[in-house]
N, C-alpha and C positions, 0 to 999 in steps of 0.2 A: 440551431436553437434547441432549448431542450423542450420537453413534452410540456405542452399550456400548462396543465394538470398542475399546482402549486399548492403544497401542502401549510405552505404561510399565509396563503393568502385568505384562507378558511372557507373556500371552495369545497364542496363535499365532493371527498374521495375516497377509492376501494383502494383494496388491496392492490389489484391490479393497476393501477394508478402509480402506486410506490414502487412496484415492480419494474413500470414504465420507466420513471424516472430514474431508479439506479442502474437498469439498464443503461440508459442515456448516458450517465454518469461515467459508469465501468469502461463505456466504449471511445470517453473522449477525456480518461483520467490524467493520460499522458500529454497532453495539447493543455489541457486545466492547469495541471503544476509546471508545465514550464512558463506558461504566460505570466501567473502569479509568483514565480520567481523571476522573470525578467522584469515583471513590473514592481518587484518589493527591492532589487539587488541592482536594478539598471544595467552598468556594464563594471560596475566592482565587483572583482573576482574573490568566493571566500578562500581566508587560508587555508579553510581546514574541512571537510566534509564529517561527521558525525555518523557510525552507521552499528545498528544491531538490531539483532531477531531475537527473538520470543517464537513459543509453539505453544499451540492451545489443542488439548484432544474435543473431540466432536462427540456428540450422542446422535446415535442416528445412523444409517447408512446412505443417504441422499445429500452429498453432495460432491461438487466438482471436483476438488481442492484437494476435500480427503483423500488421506492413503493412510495403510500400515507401515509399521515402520518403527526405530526405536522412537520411542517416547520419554520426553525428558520428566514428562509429570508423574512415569512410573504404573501408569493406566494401560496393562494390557488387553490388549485385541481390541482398542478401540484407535479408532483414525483421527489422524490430528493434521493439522495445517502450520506453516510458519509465516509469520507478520514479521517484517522486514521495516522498519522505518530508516527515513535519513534524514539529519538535521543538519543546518547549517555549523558554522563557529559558536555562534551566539546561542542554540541549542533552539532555533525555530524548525519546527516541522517542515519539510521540502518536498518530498514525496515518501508514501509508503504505496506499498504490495503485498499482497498474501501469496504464496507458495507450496504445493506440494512438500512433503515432508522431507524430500532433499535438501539439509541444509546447506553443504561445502557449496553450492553452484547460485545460492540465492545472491550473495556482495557482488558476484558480478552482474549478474543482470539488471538488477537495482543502481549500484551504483557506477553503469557503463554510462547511462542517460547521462547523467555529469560529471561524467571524471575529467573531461577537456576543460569544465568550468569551476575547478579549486586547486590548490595548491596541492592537497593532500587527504588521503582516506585515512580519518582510524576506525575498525572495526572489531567488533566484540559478538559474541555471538556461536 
């Protein structure tokens, strides 16, 4: 279960609080979207998997994700990260990921979780 602490429920919370919870979040991301995909998709399989990244550069030196590297936004010596999402046929969201600034190695790890469950990957990116 995730942390009591609910930010909807108008509970007064810290920071620490929020941290708690996407912690929680981050650590059970992968169990979240497939249950929400087995329970929106049952056992129809899509034709088609949808998949592309994006990079966003970072202000800052503190965090994980970041790294150097080329940049596609043109911002040097600053660290950037890649957002990976995958959508179905229909174009519903299905799982995303943020990645190091490697991009050729991000389609597969993203889309290894479900390539047994579509016909087929297009990817752009």
């Amino acid at each position: 279960m995730p942390p009591a602490t609910c930010w909807a429920s108008g509970a007064a919370s810290t920071k620490n609080d929020l941290y708690e919870n996407l912690s929680w979040l981050c650590q059970h991301q992968e169990q979240i979207e497939l249950r929400l995909f087995a329970a929106r998709r049952g056992q129809r399989k899509p034709e088609l998997f949808l998949y592309d990244v994006t990079s966003s550069y970072l202000e800052g030196e503190d965090n994980a994700f970041g790294a150097y590297g080329y940049n596609r936004d043109g911002k040097k010596g600053k660290k950037q990260i890649v957002i990976g999402l995958l959508c179905d046929e229909d174009g519903t969201p299905v799982s995303t990921e943020v990645f190091p600034r490697q991009i050729p190695k991000t389609r597969r790890l993203l889309a290894r979780r479900y390539a047994r469950r579509a016909s087929a990957l297009a990817a752009s990116g």
